[in-house]
C-alpha positions as CSV (number, residue, x, y, z in Angstrom):
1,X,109.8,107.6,77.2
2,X,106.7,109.1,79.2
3,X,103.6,107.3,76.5
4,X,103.9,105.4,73.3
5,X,100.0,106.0,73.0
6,X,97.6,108.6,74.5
7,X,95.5,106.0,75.5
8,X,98.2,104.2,77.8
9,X,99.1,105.0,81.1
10,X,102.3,107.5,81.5
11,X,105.4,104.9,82.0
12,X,106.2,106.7,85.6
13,X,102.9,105.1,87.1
14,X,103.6,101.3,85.4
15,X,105.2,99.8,88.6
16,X,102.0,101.2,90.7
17,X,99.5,99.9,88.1
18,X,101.2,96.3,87.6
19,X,100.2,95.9,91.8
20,X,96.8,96.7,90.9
21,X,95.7,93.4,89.4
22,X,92.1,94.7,88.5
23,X,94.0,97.1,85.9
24,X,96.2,94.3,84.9
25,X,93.3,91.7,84.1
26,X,91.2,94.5,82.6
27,X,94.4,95.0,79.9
28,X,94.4,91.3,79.4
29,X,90.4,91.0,79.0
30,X,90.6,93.7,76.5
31,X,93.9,92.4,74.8
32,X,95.7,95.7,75.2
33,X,99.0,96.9,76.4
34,X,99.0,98.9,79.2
35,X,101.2,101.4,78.0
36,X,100.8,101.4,74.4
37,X,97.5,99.6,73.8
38,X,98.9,97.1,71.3
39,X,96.9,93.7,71.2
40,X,98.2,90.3,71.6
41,X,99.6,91.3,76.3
42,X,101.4,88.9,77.9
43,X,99.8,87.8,81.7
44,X,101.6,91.2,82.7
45,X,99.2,93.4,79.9
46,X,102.1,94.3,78.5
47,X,102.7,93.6,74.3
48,X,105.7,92.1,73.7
49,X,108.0,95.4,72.7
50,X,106.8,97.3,75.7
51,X,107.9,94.2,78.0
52,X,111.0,93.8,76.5
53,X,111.8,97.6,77.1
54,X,111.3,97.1,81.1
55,X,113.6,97.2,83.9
56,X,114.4,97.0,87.4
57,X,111.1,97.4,89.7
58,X,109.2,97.2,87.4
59,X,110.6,94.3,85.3
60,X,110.0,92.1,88.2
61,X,106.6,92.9,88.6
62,X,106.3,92.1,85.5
63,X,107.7,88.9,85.9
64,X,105.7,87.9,89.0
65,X,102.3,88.3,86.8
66,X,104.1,86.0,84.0
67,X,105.5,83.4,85.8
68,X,103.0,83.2,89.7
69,X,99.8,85.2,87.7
70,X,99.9,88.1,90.3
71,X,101.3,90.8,92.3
């Protein structure tokens, strides 16, 4: 799936933005998903539908923002 919102970034760049931790705190400010732009993001700014949908490199990115709050 490349976007579930116009507004998101394309799923191809996620891993690159989730290292970027300005992008990711600026998601959680506004309480939108990175990719879809959903409220109610996780420490990763991901909703919890898009995080669930994540895998390999980019689920453990992921899971470095939600369990040590960084990249």
């Amino acid at each position: 799936m490349e976007r579930l919102n116009p507004e998101g970034i394309p799923r191809k760049q996620l891993s690159f933005v989730l290292t970027q931790s300005r992008r990711v705190h600026e998601a959680r400010r506004i309480d939108a998903c990175l990719l879809c732009r959903h409220s109610r993001v996780n420490d990763a700014g991901l909703c919890e539908l898009c995080y669930s949908m994540l895998d390999g490199e980019e689920l453990r990115l992921a899971t470095r923002w939600t369990v040590a709050g960084g990249p």
